[in-house]
OpenMM code with the backbone's topology and positions (N, CA, C; nanometers):
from openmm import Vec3, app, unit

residues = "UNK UNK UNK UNK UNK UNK UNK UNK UNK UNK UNK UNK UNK UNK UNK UNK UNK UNK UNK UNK UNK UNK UNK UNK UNK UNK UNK UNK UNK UNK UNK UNK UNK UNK UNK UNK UNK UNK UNK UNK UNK UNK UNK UNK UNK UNK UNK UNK UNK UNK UNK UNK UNK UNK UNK UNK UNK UNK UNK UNK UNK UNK UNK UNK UNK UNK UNK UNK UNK UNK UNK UNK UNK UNK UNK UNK UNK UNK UNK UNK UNK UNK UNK UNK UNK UNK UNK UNK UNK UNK UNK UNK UNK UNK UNK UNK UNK UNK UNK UNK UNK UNK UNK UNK UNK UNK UNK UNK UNK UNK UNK UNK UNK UNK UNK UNK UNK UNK UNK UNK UNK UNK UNK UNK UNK UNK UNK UNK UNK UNK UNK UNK UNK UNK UNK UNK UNK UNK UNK UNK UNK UNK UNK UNK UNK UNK UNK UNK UNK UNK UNK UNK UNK UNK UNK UNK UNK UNK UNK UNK UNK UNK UNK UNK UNK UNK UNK UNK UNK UNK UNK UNK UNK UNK UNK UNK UNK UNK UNK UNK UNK UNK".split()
positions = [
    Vec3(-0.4211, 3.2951, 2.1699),
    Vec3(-0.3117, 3.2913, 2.0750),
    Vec3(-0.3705, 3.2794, 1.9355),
    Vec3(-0.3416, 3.3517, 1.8587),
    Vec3(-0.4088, 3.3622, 1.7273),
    Vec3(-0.3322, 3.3069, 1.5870),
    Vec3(-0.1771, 3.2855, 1.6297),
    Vec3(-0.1040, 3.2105, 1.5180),
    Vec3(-0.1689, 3.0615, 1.5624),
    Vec3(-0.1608, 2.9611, 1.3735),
    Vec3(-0.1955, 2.8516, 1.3489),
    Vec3(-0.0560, 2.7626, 1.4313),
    Vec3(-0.0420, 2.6549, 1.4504),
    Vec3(0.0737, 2.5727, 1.4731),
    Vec3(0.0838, 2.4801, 1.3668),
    Vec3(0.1702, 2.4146, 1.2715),
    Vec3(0.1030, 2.2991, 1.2008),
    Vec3(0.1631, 2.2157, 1.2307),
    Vec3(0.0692, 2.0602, 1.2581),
    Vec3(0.1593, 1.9532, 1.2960),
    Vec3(0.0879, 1.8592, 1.2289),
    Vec3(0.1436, 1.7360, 1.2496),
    Vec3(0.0980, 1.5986, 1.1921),
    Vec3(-0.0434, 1.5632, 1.1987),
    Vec3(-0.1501, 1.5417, 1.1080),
    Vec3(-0.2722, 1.5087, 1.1487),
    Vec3(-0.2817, 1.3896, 1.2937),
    Vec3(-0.2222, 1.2384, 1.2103),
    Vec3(-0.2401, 1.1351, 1.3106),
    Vec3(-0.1305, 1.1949, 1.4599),
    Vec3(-0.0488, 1.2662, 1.4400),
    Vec3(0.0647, 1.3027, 1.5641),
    Vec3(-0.0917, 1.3944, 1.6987),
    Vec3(-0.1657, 1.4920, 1.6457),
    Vec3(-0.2351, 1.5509, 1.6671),
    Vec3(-0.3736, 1.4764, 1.7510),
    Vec3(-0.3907, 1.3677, 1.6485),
    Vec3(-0.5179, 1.2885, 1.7175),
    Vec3(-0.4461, 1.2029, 1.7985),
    Vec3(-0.3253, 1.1154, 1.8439),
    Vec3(-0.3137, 1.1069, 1.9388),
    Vec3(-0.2744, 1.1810, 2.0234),
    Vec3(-0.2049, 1.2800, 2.0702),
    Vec3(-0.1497, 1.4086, 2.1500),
    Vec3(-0.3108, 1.4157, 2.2602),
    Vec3(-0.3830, 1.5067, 2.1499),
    Vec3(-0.5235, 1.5682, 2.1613),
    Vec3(-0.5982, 1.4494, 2.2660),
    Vec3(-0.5753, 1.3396, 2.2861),
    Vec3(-0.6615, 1.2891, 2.3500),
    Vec3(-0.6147, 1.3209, 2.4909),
    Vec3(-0.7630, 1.2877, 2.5387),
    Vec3(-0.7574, 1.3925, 2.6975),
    Vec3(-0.7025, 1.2905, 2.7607),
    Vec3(-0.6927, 1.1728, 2.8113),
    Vec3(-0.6375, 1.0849, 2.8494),
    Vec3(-0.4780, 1.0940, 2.8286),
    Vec3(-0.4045, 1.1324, 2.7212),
    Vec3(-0.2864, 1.1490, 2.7457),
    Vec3(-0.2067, 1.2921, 2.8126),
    Vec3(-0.1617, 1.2346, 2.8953),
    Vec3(-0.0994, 1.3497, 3.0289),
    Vec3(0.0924, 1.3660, 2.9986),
    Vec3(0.0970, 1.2031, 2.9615),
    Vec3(0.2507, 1.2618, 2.9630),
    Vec3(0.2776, 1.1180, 2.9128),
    Vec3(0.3571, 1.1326, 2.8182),
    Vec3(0.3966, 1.0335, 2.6868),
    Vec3(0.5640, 1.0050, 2.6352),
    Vec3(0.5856, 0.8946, 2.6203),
    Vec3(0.7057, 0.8943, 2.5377),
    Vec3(0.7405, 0.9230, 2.3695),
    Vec3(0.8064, 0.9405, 2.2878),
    Vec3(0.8201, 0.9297, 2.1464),
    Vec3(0.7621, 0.8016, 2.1114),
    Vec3(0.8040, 0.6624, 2.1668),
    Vec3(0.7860, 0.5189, 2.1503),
    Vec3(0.6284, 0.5125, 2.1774),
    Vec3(0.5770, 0.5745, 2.2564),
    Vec3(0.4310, 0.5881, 2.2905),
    Vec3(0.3393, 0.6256, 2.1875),
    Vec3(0.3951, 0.7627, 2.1105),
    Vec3(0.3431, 0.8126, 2.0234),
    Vec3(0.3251, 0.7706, 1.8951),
    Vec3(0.4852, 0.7473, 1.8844),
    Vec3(0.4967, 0.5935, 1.7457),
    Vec3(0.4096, 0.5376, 1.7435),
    Vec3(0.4018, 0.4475, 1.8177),
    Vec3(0.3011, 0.3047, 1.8139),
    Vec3(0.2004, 0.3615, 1.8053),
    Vec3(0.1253, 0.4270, 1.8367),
    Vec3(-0.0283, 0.4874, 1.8461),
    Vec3(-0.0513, 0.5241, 1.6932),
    Vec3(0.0274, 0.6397, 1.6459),
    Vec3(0.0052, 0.6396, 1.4848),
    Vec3(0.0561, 0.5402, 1.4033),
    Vec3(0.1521, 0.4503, 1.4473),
    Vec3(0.1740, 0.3499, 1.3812),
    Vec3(0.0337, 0.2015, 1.3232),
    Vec3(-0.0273, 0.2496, 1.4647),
    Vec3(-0.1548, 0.1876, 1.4761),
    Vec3(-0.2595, 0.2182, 1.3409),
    Vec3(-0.2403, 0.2714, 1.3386),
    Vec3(-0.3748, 0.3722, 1.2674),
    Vec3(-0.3144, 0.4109, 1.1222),
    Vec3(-0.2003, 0.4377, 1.0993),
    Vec3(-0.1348, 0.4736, 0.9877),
    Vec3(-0.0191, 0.4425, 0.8914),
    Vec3(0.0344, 0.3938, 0.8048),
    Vec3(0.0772, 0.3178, 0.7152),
    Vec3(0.1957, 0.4272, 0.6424),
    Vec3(0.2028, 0.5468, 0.6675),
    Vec3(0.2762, 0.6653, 0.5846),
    Vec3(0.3925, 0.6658, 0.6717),
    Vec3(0.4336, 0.5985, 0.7868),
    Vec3(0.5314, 0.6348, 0.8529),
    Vec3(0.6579, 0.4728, 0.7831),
    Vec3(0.6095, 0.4430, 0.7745),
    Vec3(0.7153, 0.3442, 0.7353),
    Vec3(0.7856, 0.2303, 0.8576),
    Vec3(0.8861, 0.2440, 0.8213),
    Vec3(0.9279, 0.1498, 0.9702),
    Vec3(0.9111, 0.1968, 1.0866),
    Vec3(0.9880, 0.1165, 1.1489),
    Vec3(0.9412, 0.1612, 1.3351),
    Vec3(1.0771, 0.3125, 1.2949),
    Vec3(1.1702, 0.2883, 1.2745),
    Vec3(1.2830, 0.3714, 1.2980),
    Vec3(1.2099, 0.5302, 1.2514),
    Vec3(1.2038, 0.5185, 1.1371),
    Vec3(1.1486, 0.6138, 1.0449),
    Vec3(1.0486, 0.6920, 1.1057),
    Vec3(0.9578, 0.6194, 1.1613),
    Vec3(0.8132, 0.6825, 1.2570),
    Vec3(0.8546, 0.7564, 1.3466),
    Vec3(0.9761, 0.7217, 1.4130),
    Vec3(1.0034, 0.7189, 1.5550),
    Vec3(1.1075, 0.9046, 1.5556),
    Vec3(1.1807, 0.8644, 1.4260),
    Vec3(1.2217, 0.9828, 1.4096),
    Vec3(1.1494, 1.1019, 1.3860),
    Vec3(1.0487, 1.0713, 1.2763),
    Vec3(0.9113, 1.1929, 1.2914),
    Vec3(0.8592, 1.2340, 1.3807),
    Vec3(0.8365, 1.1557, 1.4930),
    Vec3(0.7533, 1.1941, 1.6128),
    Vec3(0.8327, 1.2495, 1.6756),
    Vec3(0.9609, 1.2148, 1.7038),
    Vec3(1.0571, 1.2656, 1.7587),
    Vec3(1.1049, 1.3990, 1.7470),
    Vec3(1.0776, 1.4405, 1.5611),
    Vec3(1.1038, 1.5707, 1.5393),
    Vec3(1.0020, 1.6932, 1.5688),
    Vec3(0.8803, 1.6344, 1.5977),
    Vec3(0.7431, 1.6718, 1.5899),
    Vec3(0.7407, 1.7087, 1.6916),
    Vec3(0.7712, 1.6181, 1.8285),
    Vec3(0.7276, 1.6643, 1.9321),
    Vec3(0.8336, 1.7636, 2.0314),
    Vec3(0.9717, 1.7869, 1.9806),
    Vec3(1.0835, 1.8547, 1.9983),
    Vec3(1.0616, 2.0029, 1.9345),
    Vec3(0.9885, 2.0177, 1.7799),
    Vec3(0.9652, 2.1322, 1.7615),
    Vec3(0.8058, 2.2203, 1.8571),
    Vec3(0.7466, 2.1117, 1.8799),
    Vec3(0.6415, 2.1643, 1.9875),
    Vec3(0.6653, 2.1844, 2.1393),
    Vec3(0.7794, 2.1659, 2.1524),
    Vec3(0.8831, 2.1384, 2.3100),
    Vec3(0.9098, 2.2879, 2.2824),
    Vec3(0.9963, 2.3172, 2.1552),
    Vec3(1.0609, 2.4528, 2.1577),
    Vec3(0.9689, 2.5678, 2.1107),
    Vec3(0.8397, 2.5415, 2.0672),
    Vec3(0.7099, 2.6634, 2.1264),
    Vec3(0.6758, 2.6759, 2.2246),
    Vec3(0.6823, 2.5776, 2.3322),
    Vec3(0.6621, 2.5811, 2.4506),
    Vec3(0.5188, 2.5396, 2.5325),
    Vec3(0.4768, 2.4410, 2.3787),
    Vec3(0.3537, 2.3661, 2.3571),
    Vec3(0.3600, 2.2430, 2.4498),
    Vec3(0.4954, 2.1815, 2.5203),
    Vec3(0.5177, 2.0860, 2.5740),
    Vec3(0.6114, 2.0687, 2.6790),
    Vec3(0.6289, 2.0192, 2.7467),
    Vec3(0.7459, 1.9949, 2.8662),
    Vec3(0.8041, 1.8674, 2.8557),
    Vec3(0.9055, 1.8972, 2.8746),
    Vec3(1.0094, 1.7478, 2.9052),
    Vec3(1.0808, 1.6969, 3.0215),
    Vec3(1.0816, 1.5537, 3.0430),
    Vec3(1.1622, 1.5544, 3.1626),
    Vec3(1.2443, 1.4224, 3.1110),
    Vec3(1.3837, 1.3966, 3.1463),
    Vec3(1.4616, 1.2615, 3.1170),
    Vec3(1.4936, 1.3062, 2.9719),
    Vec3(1.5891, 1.2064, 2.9074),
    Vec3(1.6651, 1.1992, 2.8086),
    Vec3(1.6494, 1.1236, 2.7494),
    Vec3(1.7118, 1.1258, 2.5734),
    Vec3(1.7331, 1.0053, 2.5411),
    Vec3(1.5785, 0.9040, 2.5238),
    Vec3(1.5217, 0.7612, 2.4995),
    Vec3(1.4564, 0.6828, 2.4934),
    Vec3(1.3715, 0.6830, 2.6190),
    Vec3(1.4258, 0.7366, 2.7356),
    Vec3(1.3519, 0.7598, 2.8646),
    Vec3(1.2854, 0.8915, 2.8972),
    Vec3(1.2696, 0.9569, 2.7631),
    Vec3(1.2333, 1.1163, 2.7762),
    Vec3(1.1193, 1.0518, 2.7819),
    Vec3(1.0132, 1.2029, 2.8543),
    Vec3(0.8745, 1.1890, 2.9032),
    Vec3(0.8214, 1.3137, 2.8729),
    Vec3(0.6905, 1.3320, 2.7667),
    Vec3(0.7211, 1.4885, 2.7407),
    Vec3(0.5830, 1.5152, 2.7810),
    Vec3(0.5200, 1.6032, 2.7952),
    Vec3(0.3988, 1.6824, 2.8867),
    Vec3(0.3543, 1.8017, 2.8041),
    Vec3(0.2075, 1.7798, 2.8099),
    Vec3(0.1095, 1.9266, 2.7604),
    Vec3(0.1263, 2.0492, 2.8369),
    Vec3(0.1960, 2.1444, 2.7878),
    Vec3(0.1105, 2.2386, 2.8454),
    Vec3(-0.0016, 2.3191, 2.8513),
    Vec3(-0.0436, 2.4034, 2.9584),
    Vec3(-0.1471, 2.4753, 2.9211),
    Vec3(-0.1670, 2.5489, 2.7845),
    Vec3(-0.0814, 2.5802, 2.7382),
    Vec3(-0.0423, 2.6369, 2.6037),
    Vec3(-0.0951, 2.5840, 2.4931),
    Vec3(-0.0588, 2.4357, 2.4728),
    Vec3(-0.0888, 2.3254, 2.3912),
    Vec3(-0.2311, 2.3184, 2.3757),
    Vec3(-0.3108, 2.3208, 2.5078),
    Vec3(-0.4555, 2.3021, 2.4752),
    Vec3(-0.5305, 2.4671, 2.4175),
    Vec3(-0.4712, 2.5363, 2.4469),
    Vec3(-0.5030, 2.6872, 2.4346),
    Vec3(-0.4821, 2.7330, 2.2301),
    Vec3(-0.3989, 2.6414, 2.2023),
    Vec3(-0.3270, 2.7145, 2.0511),
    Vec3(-0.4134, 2.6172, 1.9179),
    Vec3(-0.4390, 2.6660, 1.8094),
    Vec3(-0.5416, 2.6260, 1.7467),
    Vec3(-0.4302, 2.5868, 1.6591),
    Vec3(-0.4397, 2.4734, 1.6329),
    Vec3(-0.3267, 2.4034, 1.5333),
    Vec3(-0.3847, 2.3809, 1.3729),
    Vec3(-0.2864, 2.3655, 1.2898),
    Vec3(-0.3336, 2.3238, 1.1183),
    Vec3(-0.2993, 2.1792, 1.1069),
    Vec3(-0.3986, 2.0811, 1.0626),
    Vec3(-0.3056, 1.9560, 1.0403),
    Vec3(-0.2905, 1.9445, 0.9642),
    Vec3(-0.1996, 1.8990, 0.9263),
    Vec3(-0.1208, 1.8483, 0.8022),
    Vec3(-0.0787, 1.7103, 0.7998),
    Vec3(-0.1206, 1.6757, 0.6663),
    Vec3(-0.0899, 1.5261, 0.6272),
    Vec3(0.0634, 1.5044, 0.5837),
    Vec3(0.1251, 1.3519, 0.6470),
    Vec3(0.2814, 1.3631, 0.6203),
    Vec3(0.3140, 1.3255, 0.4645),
    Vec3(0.3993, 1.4267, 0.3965),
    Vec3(0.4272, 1.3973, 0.2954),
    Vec3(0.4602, 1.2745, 0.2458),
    Vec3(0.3918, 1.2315, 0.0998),
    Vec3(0.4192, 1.0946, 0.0445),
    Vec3(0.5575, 1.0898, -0.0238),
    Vec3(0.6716, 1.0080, 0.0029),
    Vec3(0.7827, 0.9953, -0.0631),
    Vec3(0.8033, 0.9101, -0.1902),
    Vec3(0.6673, 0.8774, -0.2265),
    Vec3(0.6958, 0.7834, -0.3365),
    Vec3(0.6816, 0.8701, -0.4406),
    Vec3(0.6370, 0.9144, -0.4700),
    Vec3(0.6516, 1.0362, -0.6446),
    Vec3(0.7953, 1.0415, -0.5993),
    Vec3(0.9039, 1.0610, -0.5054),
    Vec3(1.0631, 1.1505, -0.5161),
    Vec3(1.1145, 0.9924, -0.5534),
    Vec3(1.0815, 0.8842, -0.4925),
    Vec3(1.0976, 0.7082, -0.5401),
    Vec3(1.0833, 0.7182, -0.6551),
    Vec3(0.9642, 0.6854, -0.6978),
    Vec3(0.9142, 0.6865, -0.8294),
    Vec3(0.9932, 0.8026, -0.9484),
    Vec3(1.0536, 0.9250, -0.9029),
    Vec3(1.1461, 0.9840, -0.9656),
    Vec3(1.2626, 0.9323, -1.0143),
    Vec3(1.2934, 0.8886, -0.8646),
    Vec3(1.4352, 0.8742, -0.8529),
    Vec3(1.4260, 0.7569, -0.9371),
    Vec3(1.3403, 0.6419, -0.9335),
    Vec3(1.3881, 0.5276, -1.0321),
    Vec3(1.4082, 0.5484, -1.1524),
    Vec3(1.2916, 0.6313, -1.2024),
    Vec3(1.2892, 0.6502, -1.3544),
    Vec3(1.4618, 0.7156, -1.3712),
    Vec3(1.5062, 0.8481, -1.3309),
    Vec3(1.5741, 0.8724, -1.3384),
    Vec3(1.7099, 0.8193, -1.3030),
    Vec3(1.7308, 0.6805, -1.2452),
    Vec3(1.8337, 0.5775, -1.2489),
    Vec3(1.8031, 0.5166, -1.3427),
    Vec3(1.6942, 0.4629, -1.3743),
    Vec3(1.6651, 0.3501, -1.5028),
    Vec3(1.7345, 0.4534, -1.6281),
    Vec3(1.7025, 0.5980, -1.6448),
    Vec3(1.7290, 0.6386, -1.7578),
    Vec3(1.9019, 0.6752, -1.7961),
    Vec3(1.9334, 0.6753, -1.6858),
    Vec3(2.1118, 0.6923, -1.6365),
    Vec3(2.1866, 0.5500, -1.6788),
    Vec3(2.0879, 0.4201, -1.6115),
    Vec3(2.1489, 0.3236, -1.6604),
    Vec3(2.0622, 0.3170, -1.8583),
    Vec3(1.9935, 0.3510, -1.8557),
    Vec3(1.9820, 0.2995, -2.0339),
    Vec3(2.0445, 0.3660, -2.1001),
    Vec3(2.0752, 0.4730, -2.0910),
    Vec3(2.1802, 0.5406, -2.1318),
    Vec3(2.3363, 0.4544, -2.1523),
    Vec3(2.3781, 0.4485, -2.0775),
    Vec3(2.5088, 0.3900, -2.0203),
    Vec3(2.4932, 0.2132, -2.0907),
    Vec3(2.3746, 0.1528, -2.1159),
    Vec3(2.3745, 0.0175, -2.1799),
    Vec3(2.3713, 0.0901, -2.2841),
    Vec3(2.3026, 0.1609, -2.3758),
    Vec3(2.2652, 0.2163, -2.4719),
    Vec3(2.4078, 0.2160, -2.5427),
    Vec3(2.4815, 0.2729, -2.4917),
    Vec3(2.6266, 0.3313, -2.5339),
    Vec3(2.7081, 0.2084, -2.5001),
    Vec3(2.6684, 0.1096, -2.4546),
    Vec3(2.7876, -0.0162, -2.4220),
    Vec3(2.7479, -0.1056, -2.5381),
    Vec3(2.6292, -0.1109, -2.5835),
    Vec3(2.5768, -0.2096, -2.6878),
    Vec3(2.6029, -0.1395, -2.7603),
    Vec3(2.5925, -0.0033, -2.8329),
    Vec3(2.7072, 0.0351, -2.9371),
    Vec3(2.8314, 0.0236, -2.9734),
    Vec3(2.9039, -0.0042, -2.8819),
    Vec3(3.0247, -0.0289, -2.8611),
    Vec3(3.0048, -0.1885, -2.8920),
    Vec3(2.9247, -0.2336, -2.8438),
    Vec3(2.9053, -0.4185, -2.8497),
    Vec3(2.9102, -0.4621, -3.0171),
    Vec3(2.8232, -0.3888, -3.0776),
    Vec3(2.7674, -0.3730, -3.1841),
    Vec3(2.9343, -0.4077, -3.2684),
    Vec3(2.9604, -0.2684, -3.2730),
    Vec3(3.1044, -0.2184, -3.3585),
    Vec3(3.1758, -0.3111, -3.3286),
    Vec3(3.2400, -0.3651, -3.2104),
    Vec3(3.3288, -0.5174, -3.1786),
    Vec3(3.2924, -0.5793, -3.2252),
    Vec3(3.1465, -0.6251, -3.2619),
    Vec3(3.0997, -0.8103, -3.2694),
    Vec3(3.1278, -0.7113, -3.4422),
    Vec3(3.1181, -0.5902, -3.5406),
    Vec3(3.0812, -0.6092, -3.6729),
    Vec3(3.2686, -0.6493, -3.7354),
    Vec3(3.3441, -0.5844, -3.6270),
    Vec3(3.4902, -0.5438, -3.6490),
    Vec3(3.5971, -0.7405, -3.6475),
    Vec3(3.4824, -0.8079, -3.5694),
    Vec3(3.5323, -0.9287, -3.5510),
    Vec3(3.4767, -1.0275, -3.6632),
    Vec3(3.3549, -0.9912, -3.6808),
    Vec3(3.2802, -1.0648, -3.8008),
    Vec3(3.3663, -1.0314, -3.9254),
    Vec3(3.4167, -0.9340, -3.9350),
    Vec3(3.5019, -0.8845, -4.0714),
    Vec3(3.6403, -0.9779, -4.0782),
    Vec3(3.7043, -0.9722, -3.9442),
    Vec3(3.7979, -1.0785, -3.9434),
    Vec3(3.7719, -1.2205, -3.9590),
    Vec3(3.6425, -1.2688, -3.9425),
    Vec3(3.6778, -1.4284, -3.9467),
    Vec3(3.6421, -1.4380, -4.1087),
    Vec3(3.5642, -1.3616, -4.1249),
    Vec3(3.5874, -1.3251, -4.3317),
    Vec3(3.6985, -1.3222, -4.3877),
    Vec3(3.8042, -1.2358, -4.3377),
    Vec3(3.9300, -1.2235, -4.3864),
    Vec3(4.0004, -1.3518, -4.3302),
    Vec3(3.9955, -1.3720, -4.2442),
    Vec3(4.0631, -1.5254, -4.2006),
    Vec3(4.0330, -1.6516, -4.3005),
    Vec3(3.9159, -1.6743, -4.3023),
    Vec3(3.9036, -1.7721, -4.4448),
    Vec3(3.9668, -1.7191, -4.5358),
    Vec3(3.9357, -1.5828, -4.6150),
    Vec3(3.9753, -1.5731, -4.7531),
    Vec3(4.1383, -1.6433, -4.7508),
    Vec3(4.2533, -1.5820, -4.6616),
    Vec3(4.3008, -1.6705, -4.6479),
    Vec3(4.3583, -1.7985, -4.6090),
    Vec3(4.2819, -1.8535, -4.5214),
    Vec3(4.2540, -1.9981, -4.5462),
    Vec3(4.2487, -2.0554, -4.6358),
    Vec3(4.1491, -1.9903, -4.7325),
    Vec3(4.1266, -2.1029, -4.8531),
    Vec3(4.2509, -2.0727, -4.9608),
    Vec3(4.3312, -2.0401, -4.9104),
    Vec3(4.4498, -1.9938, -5.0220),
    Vec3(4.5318, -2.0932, -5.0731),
    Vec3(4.5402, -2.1510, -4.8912),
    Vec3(4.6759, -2.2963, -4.8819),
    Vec3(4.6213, -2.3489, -4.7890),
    Vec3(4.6538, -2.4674, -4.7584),
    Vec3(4.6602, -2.5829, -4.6856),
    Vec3(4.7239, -2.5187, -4.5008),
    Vec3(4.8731, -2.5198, -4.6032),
    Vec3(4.9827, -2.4296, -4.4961),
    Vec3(4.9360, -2.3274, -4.4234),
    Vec3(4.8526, -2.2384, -4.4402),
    Vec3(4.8630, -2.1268, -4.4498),
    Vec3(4.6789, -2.1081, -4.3087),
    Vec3(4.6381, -2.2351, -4.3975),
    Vec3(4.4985, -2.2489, -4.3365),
    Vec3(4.5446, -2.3523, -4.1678),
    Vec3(4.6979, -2.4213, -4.2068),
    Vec3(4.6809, -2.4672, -4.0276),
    Vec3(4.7605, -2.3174, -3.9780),
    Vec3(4.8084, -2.2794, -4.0084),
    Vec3(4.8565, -2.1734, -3.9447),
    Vec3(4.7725, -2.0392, -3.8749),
    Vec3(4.6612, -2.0428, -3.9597),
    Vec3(4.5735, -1.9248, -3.8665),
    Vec3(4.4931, -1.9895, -3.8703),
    Vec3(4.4599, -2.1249, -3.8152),
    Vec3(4.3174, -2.2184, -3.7479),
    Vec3(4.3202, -2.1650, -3.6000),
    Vec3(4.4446, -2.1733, -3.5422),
    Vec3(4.4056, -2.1502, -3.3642),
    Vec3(4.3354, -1.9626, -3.3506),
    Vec3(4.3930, -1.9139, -3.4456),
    Vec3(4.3635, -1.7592, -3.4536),
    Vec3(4.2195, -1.7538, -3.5241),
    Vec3(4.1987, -1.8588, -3.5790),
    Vec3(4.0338, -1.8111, -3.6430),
    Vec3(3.9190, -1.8800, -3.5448),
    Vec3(4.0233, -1.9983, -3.4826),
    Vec3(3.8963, -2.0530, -3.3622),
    Vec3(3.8363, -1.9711, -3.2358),
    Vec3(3.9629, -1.8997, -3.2095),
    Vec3(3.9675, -1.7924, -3.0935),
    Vec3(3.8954, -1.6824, -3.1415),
    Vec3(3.9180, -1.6239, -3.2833),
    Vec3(3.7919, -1.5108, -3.3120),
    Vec3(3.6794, -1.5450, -3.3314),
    Vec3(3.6194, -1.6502, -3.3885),
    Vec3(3.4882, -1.7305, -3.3644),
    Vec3(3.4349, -1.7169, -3.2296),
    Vec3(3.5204, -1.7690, -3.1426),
    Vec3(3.4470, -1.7350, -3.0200),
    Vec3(3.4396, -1.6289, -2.9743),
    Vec3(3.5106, -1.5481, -2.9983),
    Vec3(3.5275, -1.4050, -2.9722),
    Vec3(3.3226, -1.3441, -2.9900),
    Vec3(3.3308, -1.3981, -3.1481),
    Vec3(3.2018, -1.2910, -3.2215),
    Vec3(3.0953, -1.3810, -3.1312),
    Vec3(3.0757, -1.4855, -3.0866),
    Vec3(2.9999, -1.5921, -3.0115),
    Vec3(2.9593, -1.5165, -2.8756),
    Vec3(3.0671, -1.4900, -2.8084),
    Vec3(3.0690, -1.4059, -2.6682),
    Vec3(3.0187, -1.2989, -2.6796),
    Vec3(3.0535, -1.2157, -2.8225),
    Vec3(2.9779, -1.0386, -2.8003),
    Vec3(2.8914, -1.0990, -2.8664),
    Vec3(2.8096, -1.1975, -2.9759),
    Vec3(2.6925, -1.1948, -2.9886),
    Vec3(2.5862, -1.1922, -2.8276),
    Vec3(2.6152, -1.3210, -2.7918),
    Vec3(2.5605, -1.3184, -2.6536),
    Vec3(2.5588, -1.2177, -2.5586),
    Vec3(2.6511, -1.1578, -2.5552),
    Vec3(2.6935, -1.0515, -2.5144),
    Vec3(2.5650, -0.9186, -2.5522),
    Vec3(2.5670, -0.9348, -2.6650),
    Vec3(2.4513, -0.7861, -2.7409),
    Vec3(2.3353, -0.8286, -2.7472),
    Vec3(2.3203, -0.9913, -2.7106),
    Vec3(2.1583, -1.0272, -2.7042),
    Vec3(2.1186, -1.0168, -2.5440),
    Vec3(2.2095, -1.0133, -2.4334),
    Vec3(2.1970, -0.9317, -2.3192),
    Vec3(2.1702, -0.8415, -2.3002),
    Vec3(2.2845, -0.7195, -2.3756),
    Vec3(2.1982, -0.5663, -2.3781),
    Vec3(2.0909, -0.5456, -2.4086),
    Vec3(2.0493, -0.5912, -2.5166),
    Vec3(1.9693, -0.5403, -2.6012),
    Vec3(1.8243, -0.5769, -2.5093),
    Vec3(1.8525, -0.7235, -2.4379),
    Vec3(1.6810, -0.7914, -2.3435),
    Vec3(1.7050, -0.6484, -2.2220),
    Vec3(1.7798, -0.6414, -2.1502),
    Vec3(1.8319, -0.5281, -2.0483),
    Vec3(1.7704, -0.4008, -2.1240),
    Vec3(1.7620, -0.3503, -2.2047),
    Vec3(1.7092, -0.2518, -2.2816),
    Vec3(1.5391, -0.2720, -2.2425),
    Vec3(1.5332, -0.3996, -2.3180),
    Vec3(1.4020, -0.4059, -2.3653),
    Vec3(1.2712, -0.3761, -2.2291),
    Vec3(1.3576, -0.4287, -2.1299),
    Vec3(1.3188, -0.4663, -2.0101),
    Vec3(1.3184, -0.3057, -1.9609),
    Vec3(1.4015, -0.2330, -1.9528),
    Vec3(1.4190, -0.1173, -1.9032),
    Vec3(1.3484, 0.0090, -1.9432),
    Vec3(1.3074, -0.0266, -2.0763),
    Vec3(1.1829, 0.0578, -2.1502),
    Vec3(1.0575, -0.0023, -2.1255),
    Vec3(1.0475, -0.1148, -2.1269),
    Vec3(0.8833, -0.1330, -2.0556),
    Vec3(0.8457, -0.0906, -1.9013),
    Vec3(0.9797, -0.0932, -1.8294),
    Vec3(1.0013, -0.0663, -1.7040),
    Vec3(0.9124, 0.0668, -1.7180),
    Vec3(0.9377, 0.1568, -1.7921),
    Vec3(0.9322, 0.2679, -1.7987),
    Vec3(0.8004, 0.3143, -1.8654),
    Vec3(0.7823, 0.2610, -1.9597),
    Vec3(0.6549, 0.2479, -2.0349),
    Vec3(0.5357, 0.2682, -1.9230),
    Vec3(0.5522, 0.1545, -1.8062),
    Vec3(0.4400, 0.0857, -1.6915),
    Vec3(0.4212, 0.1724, -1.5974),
    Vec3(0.5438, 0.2721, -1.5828),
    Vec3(0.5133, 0.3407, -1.4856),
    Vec3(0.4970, 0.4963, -1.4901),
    Vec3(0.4754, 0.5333, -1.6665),
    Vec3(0.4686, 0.6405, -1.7005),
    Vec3(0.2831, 0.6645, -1.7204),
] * unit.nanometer
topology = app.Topology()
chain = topology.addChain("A")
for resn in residues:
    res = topology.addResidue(resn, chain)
    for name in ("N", "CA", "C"):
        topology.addAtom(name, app.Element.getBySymbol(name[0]), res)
């Protein structure tokens, strides 16, 4: 047979050993699990091997018998006969490492534009407790009458200060984030 097959390097070095005659998925797992660190959890492994040794079932590289967790799958003559390519299992952390940056930049965005908004409230409230004194200091009368309304906007500008010294650390944090891993 002169076509390549390509399969898993570690899937390959255990298969290939002459000692194995007839194997489970769970068998196979653990064996590269042994030896190799790219499969991730048990689940994750289990599904690779699983897909691995189902597409070598349907070349006709392998035999099966039973179902399910109790499947038992078998070399054929075929299998030892066909000159395979190995291939190393793709690393998912660069599409991780994507994907964060590209959430981190979705969320700085989205703070970016909320602390603007923070900004304009805390400058729009600061203008009022200005105008609230001016008249305050007019009258007596006039100053108990908008005290409960100038105490409540005080706290108001208090809350979005705090408020924009949140965004702004959330920022700060989210660009070094980014900085570290660029």
């Amino acid at each position: 047979m002169n076509k390549k097959h390509r399969i898993n390097r570690e899937i390959y070095q255990t298969l290939s050993q002459s000692s194995l005659n007839h194997f489970s998925v769970i068998e196979v797992r653990n064996s590269i699990q042994a030896n190799s660190s790219h499969f991730g959890n048990n689940n994750n492994a289990r599904l690779y091997v699983s897909k691995q040794l189902h597409l070598l079932e349907k070349l006709g590289l392998m035999s099966s018998k039973g179902s399910g967790r109790s499947k038992v799958f078998y070399k054929t003559a075929l299998f030892h006969e066909t000159k395979f390519e190995l291939v190393e299992k793709r690393s998912t952390t660069s599409k991780t490492t994507q994907r964060v940056t590209i959430d981190q930049s979705a969320v700085g965005t989205t703070l970016e534009k909320e602390k603007h908004n923070i900004e304009a409230e805390l400058t729009v409230t600061l203008a009022e407790i200005d105008e609230y004194k001016k008249l305050m200091n007019r009258s007596e009368e006039l100053s108990c009458l908008l005290k409960p309304s100038y105490l409540r906007t005080t706290k108001k500008s208090a809350l979005l200060l705090a408020k924009l010294n949140v965004w702004s650390d959330a920022l700060r944090v989210i660009q070094e984030n980014k900085d570290a891993t660029c």
